[in-house]
N, C-alpha and C positions, 0 to 999 in steps of 0.2 A: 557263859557263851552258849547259843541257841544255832540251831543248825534248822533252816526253816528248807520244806520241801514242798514245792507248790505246782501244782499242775495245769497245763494251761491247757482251757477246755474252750471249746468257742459254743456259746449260746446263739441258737437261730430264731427269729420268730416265727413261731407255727403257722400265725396264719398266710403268712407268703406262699406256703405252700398251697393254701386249697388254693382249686382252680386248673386248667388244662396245659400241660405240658409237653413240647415236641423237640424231637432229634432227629433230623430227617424223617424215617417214615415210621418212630417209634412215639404211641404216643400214652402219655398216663396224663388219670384223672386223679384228683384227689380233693375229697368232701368234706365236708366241716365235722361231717359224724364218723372218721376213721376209717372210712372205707372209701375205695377210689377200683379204678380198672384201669388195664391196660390194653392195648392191642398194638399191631404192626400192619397197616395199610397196602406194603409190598407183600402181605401174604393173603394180601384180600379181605382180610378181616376188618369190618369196622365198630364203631365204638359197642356199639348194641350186644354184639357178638362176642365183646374180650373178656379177656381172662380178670375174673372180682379177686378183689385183697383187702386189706385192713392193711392199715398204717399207724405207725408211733413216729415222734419224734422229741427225744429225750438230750439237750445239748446237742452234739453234735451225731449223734446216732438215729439214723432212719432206719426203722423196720418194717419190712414189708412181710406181710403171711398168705400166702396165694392162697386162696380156698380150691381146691381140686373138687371139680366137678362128681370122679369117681369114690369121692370121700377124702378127709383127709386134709393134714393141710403143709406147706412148704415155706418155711421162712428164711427168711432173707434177710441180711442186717450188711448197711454201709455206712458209709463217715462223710456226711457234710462237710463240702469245704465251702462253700458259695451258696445261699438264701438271699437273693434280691425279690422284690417286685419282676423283675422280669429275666433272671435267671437263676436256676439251679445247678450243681455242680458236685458231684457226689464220685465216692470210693469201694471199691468192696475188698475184701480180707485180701484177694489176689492182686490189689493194683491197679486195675480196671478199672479208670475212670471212665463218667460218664457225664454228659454237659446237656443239660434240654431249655429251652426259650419259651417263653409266652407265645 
């Protein structure tokens, strides 16, 4: 008798992600060479001007590493639920989902 345990993991394709991503006035970029940027539009800021990061995406785990201007750097890691062509749909450790569109 075998007792099988088996985890269900969902794989995304990486490359859906590169390319420009928005949620209302939130927007990220993300590049074929793991680095993308962000900015927020309602805070006047545009693309030029956002904040750089580096990106992984490992099955369903997106991480993000913000490079801090003043040194330094701040990662961030959530859980893919949705990788289309033209939507993304992610989670962070709190439950804060977040949805962005081509």
């Amino acid at each position: 008798m075998f007792n099988s345990c088996t985890k269900d993991e969902s794989f995304f394709q990486e490359s859906f992600i590169i390319g420009k991503w928005v949620s209302g006035t939130l927007h990220y970029k993300y590049l074929a060479n793991y680095t993308g940027t962000t900015w927020d539009t309602s805070d006047d800021v545009t693309e030029a001007e956002g904040q750089a990061f580096t990106w992984s995406l490992s099955k369903s785990e997106l991480t993000h590493i913000y490079i801090m201007e003043i040194g330094g750097n701040v990662p961030k890691v959530y859980t893919v639920t949705e990788l289309t062509a033209i939507s993304l749909k992610y989670k962070d450790a709190f439950g804060t989902s977040y949805s962005f569109t081509r």
